[in-house]
Each structure stands twice: as structure tokens, then as C-alpha cells.
N, C-alpha and C positions, 0 to 999 in steps of 0.2 A: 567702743563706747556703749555703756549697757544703759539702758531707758530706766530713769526713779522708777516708774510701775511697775518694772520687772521685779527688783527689788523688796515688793510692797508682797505680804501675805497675804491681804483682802481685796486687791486692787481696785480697792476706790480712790476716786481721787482727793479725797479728804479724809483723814483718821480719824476713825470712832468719836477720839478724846474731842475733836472739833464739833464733831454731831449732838454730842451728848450738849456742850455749851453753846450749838445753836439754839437746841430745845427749852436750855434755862432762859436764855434771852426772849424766845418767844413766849415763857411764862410770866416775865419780869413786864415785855408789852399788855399781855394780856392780864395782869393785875392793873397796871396803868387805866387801860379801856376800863375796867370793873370802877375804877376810883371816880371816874367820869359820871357813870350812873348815879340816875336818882334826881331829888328836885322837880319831882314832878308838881301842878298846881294839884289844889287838892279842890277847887269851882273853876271855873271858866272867865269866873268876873274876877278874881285877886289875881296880882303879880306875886308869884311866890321866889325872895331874894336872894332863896337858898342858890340858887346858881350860879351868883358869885363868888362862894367862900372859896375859902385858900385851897381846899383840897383839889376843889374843878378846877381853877384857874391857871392854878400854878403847880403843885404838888403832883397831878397827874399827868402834867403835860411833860414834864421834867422825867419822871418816871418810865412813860414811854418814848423818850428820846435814848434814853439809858439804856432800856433795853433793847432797842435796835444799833445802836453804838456796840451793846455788849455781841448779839448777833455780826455785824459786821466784822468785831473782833476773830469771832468764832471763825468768820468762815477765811477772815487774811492769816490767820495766828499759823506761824510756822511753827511744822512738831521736830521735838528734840531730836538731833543725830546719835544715835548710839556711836561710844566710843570702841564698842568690840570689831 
């Protein structure tokens, strides 16, 4: 009975092709965070309402759900068995 790592060229225990779509998912959270910013007041006396709009509230929370979904993918995704 021979061990999968034996098998494996690189012996990680995750292939490349996973690493690479952890790193997009971590880019895809990290646009999310970026969507978040801003709305700052511009005095200390007004409420500025920008930090309600659609994009904080909702557009970027969704965003960074996404991409930690797409990371979790990454890192359960089983790689293809070669048929040779």
C-alpha cells in the first residue's frame, strides 16, 4: 500500500492549482474590504449617510463572503486523477 505523497512530485499537501485559487480568493476578500472604505465625515458636527449605501451594506459584505467560500473551495477542491 503506497502513501498519495509518495506519489505526488512536490510533496505538498495541496497542488499548486489549489494555491494559485487560494490566492484569487484572498484577492476577491480583499476587494470586498477595499468596498467597505470611505464615508468618512468631512466636520465633526454632520452625520455623513454615505455609510449606508448599497455598496457598504450589502455589495461588500456579499463580496467577502464569496471570497472566503471561493478560498474554502480552494483549499477542500479535490485535484483531477490522471487516467495514465
Amino acid at each position: 500500500m503506497t502513501n498519495r505523497l509518495d506519489n505526488k512530485k512536490d510533496g505538498f499537501p495541496i497542488p499548486l492549482r489549489n494555491y494559485k485559487l487560494i490566492l484569487i480568493g484572498l484577492g476577491i476578500v480583499i476587494v470586498g474590504f477595499i468596498l467597505m472604505m470611505g464615508g468618512g465625515a468631512d466636520s465633526w458636527d454632520t452625520f455623513n449617510y454615505d455609510i449606508f449605501s448599497f455598496r457598504r451594506i450589502t455589495l461588500a459584505p456579499l463580496t467577502v463572503l464569496f471570497g472566503f467560500g471561493f478560498v474554502f473551495w480552494g483549499i477542500m477542491r479535490k485535484p483531477k486523477e490522471d487516467k495514465a
